[in-house]
C-alpha positions as CSV (number, residue, x, y, z in Angstrom):
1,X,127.8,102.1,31.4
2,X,126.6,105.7,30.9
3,X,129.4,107.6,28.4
4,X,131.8,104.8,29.5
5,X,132.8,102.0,27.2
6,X,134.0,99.7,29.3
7,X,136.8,97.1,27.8
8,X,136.4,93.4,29.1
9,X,139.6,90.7,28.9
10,X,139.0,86.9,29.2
11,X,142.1,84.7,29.4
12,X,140.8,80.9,29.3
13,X,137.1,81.8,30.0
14,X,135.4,79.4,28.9
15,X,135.9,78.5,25.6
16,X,138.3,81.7,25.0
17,X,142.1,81.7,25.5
18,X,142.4,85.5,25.0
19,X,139.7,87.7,23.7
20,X,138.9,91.4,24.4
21,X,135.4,93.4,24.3
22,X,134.3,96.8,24.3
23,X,131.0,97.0,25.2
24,X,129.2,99.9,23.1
25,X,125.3,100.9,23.3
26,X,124.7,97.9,21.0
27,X,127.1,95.5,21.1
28,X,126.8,92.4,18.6
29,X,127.9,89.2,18.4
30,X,127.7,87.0,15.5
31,X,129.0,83.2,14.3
32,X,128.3,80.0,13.8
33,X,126.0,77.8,16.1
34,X,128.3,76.4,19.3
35,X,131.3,79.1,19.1
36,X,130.9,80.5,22.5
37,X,128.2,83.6,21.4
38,X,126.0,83.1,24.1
39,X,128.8,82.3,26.8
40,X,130.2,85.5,26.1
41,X,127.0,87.4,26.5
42,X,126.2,85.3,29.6
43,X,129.4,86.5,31.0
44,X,129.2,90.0,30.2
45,X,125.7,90.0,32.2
46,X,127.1,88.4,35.0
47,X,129.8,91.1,35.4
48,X,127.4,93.7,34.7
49,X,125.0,92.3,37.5
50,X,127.8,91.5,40.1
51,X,127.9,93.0,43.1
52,X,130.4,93.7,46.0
53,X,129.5,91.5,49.2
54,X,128.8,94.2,51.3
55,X,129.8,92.1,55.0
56,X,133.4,91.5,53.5
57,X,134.0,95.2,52.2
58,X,132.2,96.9,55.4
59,X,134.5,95.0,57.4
60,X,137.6,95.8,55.6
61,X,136.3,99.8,55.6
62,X,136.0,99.5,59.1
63,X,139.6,98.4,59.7
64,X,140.9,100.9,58.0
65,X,138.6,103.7,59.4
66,X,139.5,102.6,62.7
67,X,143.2,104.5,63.1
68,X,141.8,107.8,60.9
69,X,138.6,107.9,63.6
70,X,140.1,106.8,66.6
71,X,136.5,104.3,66.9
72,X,135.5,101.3,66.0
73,X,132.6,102.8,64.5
74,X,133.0,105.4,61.9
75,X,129.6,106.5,61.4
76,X,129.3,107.7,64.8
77,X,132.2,110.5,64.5
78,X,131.0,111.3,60.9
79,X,127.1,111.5,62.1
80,X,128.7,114.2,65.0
81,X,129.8,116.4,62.4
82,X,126.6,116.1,60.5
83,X,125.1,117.3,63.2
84,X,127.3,120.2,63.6
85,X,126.2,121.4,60.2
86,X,128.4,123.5,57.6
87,X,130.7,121.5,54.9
88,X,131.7,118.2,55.9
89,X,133.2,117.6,52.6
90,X,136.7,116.7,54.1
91,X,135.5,113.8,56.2
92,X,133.0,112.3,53.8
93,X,135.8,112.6,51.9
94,X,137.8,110.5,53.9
95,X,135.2,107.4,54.6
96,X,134.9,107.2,50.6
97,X,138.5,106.7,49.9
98,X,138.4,104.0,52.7
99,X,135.7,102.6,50.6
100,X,137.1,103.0,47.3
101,X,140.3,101.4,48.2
102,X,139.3,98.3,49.6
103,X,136.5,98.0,47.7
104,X,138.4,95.3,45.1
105,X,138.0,93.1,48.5
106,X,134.5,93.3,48.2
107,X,134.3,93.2,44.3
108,X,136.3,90.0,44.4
109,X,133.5,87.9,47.2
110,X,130.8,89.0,44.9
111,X,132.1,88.6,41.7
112,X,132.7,85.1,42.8
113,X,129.2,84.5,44.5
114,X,127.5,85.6,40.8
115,X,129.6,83.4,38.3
116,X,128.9,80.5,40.9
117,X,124.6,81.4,40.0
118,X,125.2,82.2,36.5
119,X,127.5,79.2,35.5
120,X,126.9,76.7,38.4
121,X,130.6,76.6,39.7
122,X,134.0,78.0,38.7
123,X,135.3,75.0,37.3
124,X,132.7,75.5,34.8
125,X,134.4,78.8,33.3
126,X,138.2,78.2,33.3
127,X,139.2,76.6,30.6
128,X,139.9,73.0,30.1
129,X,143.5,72.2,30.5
130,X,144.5,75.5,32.3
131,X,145.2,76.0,36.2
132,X,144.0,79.8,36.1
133,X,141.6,82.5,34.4
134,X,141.6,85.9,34.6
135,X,139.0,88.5,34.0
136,X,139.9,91.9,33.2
137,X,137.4,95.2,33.6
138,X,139.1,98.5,32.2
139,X,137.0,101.8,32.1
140,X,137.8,104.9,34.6
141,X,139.5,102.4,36.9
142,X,140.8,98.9,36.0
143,X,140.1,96.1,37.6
144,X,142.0,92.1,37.1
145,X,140.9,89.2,38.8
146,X,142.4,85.8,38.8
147,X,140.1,82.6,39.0
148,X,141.5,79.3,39.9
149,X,138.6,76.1,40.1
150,X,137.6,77.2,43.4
151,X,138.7,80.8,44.4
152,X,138.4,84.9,42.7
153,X,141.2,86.9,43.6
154,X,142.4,90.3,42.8
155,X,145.6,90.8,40.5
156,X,145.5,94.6,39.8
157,X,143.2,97.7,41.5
158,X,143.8,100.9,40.1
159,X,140.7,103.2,41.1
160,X,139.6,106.1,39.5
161,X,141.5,108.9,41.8
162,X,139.7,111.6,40.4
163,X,136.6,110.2,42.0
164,X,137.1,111.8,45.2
165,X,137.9,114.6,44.5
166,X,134.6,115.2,42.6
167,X,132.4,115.0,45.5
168,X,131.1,117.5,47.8
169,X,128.9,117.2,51.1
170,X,127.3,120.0,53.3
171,X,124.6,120.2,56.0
172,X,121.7,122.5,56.4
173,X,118.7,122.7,58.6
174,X,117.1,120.4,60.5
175,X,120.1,117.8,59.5
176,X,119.8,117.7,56.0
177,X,122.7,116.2,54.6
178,X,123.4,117.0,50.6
179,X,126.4,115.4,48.4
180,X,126.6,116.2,45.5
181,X,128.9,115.4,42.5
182,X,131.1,117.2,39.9
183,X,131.0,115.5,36.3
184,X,131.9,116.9,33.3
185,X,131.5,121.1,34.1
186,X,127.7,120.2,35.9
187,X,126.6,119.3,39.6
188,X,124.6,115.9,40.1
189,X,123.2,115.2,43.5
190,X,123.5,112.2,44.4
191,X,122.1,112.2,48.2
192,X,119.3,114.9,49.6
193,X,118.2,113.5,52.9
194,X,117.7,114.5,56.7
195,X,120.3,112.3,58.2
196,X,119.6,111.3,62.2
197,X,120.5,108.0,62.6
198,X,123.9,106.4,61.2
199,X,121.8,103.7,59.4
200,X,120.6,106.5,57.3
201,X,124.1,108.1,57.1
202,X,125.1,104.6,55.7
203,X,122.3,105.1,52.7
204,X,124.3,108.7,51.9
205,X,127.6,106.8,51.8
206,X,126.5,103.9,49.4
207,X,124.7,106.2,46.7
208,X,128.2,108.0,46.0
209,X,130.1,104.5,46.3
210,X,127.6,103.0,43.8
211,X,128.4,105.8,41.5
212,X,132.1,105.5,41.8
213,X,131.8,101.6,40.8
214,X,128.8,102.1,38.1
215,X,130.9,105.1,36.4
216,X,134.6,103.7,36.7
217,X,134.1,100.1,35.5
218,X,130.2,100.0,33.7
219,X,129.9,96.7,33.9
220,X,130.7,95.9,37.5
221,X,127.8,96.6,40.0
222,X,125.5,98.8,37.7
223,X,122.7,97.3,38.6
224,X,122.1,99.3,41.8
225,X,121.8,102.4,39.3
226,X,120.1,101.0,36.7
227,X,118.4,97.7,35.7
228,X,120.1,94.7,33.8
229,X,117.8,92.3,31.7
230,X,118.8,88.8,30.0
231,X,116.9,86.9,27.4
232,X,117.8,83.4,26.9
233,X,117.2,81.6,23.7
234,X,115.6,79.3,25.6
235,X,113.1,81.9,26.5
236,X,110.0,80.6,24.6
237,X,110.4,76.8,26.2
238,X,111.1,78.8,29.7
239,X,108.0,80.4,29.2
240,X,105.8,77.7,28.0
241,X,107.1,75.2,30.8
242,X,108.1,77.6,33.7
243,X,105.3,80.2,34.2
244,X,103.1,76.8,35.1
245,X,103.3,76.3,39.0
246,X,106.1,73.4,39.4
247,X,107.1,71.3,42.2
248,X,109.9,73.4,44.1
249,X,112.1,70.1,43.2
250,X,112.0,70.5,39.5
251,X,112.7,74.4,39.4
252,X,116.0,73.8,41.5
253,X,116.9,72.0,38.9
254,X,116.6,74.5,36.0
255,X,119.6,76.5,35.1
256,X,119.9,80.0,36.9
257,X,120.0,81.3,33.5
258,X,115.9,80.3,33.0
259,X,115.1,80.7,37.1
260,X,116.5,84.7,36.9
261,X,114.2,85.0,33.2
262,X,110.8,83.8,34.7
263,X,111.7,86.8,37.5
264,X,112.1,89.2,34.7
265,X,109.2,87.9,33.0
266,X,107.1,88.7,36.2
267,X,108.7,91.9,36.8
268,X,107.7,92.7,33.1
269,X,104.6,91.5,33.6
270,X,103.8,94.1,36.8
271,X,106.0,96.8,34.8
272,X,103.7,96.5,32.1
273,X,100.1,96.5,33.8
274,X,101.6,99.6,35.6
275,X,102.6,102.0,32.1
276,X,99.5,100.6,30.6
277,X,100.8,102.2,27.9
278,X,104.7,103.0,27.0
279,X,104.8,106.3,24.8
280,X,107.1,108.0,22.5
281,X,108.7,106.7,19.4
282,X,109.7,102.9,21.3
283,X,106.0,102.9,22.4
284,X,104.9,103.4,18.5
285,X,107.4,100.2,17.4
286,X,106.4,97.9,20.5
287,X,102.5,98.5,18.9
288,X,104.0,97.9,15.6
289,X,105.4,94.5,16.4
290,X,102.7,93.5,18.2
291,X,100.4,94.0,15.1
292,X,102.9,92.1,12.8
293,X,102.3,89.0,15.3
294,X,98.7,89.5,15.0
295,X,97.9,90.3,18.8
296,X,97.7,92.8,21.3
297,X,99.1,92.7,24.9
298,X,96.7,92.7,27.9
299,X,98.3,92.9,31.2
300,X,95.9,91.4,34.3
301,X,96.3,91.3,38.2
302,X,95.0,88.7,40.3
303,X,95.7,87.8,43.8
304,X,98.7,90.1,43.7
305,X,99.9,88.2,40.8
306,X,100.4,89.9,37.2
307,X,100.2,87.9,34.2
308,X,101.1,88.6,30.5
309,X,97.4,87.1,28.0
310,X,97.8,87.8,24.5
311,X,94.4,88.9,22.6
312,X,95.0,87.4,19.1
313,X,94.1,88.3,15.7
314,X,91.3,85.1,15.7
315,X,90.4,87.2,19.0
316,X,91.2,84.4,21.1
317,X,92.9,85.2,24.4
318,X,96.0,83.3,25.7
319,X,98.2,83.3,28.4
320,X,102.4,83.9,27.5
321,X,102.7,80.2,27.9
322,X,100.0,79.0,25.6
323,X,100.6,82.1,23.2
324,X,102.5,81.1,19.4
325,X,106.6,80.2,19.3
326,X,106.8,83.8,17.6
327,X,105.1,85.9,20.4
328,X,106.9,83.9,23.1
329,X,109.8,84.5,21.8
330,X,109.3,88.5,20.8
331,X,107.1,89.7,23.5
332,X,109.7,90.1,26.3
333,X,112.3,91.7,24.2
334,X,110.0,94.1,22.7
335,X,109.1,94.9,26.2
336,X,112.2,95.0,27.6
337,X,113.5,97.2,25.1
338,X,110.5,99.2,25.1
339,X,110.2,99.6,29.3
340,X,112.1,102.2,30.6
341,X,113.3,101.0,33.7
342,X,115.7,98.3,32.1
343,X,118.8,100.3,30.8
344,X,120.9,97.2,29.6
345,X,119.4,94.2,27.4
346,X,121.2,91.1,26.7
347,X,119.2,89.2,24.0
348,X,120.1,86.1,22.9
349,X,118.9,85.3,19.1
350,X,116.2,88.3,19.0
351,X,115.4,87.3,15.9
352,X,114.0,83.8,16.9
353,X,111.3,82.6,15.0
354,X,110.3,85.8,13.5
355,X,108.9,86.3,10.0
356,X,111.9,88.9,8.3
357,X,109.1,91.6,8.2
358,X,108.7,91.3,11.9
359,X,112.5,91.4,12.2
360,X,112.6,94.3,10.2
361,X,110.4,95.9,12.9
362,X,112.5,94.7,16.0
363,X,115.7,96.3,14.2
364,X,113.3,99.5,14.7
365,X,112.6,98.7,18.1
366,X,116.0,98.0,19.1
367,X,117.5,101.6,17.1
368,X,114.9,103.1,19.2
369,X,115.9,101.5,22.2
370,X,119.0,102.6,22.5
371,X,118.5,106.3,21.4
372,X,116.6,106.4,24.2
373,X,119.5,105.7,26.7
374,X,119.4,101.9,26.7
375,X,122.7,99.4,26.0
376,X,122.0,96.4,24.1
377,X,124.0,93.6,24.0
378,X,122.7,90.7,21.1
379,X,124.0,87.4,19.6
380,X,122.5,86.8,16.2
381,X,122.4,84.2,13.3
382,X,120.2,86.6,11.4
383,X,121.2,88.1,7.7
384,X,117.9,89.9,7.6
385,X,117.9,91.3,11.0
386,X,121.3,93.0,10.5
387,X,120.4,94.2,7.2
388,X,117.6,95.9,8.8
389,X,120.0,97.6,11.2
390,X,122.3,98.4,8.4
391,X,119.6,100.6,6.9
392,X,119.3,102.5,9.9
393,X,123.3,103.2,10.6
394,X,122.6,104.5,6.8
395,X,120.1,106.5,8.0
396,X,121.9,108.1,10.0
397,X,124.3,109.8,7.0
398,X,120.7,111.3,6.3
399,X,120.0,112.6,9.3
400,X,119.8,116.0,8.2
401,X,116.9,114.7,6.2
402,X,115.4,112.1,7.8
403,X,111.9,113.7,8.8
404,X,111.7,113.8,4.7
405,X,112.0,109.7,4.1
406,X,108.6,108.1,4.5
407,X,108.1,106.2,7.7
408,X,111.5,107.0,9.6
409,X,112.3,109.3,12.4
410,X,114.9,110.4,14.0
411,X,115.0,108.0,16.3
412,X,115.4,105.3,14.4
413,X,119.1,106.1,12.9
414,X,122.3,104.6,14.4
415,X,125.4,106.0,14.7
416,X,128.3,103.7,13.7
417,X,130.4,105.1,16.6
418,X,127.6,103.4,18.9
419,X,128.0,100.2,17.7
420,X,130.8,97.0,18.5
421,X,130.3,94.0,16.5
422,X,132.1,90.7,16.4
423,X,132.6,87.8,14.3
424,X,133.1,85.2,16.9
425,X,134.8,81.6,15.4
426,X,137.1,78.8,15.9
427,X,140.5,79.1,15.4
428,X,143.7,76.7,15.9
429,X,141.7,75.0,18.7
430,X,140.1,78.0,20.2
431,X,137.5,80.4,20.0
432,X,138.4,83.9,18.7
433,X,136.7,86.9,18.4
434,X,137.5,89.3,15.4
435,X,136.6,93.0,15.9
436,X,134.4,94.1,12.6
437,X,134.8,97.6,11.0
438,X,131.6,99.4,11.8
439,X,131.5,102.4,9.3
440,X,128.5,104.3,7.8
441,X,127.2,101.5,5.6
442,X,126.8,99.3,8.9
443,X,128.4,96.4,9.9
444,X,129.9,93.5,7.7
445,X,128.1,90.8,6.3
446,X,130.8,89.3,4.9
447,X,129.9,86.0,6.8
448,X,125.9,85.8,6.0
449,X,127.5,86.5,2.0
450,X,129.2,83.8,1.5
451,X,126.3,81.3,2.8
452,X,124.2,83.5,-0.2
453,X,127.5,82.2,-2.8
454,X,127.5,78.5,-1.8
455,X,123.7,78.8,-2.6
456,X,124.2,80.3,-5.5
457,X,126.9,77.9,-6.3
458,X,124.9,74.9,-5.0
459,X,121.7,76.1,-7.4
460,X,124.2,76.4,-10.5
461,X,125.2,73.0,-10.2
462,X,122.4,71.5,-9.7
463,X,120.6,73.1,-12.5
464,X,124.0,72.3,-14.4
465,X,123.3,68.5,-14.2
466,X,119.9,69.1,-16.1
């Protein structure tokens, strides 16, 4: 997503006839239990983790490479110049744009292949009672796809034509290819490689085309740059059942949803025996939240296998699966949050059974998080948890002085500019989402408020009657 807030339509997704999201560093979602919170995250990680099928976009390049070549095989005339050395800006040039405009084609085959794995089939996602659905992705380039029951198709491409124009390649020595791009007043190079072959001329292509998609839609094949995390609620029943060894029969028929978590739980797990220790200010708040749940983490490796034991307060050791509701559910997102090489983190419900204090911490963890770099995209039922980020947007109109308040650092404020929330409810029949004000007091709590008045209410009539 890098500087890019991407803008994401749904017309009869789901439970959504028309609703439209701008995904900032932390994005949050809030409402009542069975509105469509967690569908809406779930399909804002499955865009941000599609990717194009490479067979049907290769194919399509190669069609329309053939007439500017004169061969049926691109890479052959483009590896000759290579070898010629000197700038061979001009034809690199060339093969991206044939890339870049077809590469909806592609984008369209895989978009289809990931909402089939995330939601089971397409007939799960349009909504009930209409024929079509469309998906919208705006950022640097725009994007519109169409979904009927069983089919993805493109309704509008318009690619970022800058793009091109950006990028530069030359040869030196010994066939060293470099390409390099233009963004924002400063070089970034993007490929530094000998280049012999045209299997390796095809890994100096792709970096530059992964770019293009990554920085013109940011939530359309990022992955390949940077890594995209999801954290079910269901992530402390996953845990308990699914990091047992099961029959192969009875996994096949978990949801993908849980089968992709136990992967990042495993990846975590060898992530975390690896940095043996994560540093810096998200280092300090991971250690922090593990001593408000009374444990610390030990990471172990056996027979190529790494597994996540929790050492607990009573000094008993457990394994992730045996540990307490609260560390099952906490332990992943702090690590998630708090490993580096996950730059987007969908959390459903971080706040699960946690105490408020350790919420309070999390909200610390999650600030942190995302002044490191990090998106974060969260659905919440929690009054306390956003009240604890509130404080630190309002830290953040003390930033000048922030090294002075006991306890806080820089780190931990939030600018308001960062931040898209949404109250997400019913309305005539449908779900909507309404776009909340984020200004420097935080975002509103307008919703968690009037809960706090029917109790208030509720109390005074009750003690009324005595």
């Amino acid at each position: 997503m890098l500087s890019l807030n991407p803008r994401v339509r749904l017309v009869n997704i789901g439970p959504f006839r028309d609703v439209e999201v701008e995904v900032k560093p932390l994005t949050v979602f809030i409402g009542r239990n069975s509105v469509g919170k967690s569908f809406l995250a779930q399909m804002l990680w499955a865009l941000d983790t599609t990717t194009p099928d490479p067979e049907v976009w290769v194919d399509e390049v190669f069609k329309k490479m053939e007439d500017e070549f004169k061969t049926s095989d691109p890479y052959e005339k483009l590896l000759e110049r290579v070898k010629r050395g000197g700038d061979v800006t001009g034809v690199f040039r060339k093969l991206l744009e044939a890339y870049i405009e077809t590469a909806h084609i592609g984008l369209a085959a895989g978009l289809r292949e990931r909402l089939e794995e995330v939601f089971e089939s397409l007939d799960n996602i349009v909504m009930e009672g209409a024929s079509e659905a469309r998906i919208r992705v705006e950022g640097r380039a725009l994007i519109e796809f169409k979904l009927t029951r069983d089919e993805v198709q493109v309704l509008e491409y318009k690619p970022d034509a800058g793009f091109v124009e950006r990028v530069y390649a030359r040869t030196l020595p010994l066939g060293r290819l470099v390409v390099e791009l233009l963004e924002d007043g400063r070089s970034v190079v993007l490929y530094d490689g000998v280049v012999s072959s045209t299997d390796e001329l095809y890994d100096a292509t792709l970096i530059p085309l992964l770019a293009y998609l990554h920085g013109s839609f940011g939530l359309l094949s990022s992955w390949f740059i940077r890594e995209s995390i999801f954290l079910p609620d269901s992530r402390a029943g996953v845990s308990r059942i699914l990091l047992r060894p099961l029959p192969r029969s009875m996994v096949k028929e978990v949801r993908s949803v849980d089968r992709e978590y136990i992967g990042f739980v495993r990846r975590l797990s060898r992530l975390a025996f690896k940095s043996e220790h994560v540093s810096g200010d998200v280092g300090e708040s991971l250690e922090e939240l593990l001593h408000e749940l009374g444990c610390k983490l030990e990471v172990t490796k056996r027979a190529g296998r790494y597994t996540l034991y929790l050492r607990m307060w009573s000094g008993k050791r457990l394994n992730i699966s045996e540990s307490p509701s609260g560390v099952r559910e906490a332990l992943t997102v702090a690590l998630a949050l708090a490993l580096p090489e996950y730059h987007v983190v969908f959390i459903e419900e971080p706040e699960a059974h946690l105490h408020p204090r350790a919420q309070r911490i999390l909200a610390r963890l999650i600030a942190r998080a995302v002044s490191s770099g990090k998106h974060v995209v969260i659905t919440t039922h929690s009054s306390y948890l956003l009240h604890a980020l509130n404080n630190l947007v309002a830290l953040h109109r003390r930033r000048g002085d922030i090294e002075k308040i006991k306890g806080f650092k820089a780190s931990d404020a939030i600018d308001p500019d960062s931040i898209a929330a949404y109250l997400v409810k019913i309305g005539d029949g449908v779900v909507v989402t309404e776009k909340l004000k984020v200004d420097e007091y935080g975002i509103p709590t307008d919703e968690f408020s009037k809960v706090a008045e029917e109790l208030l209410e509720e109390e005074a009539m009750i003690e009324g009657l005595g």
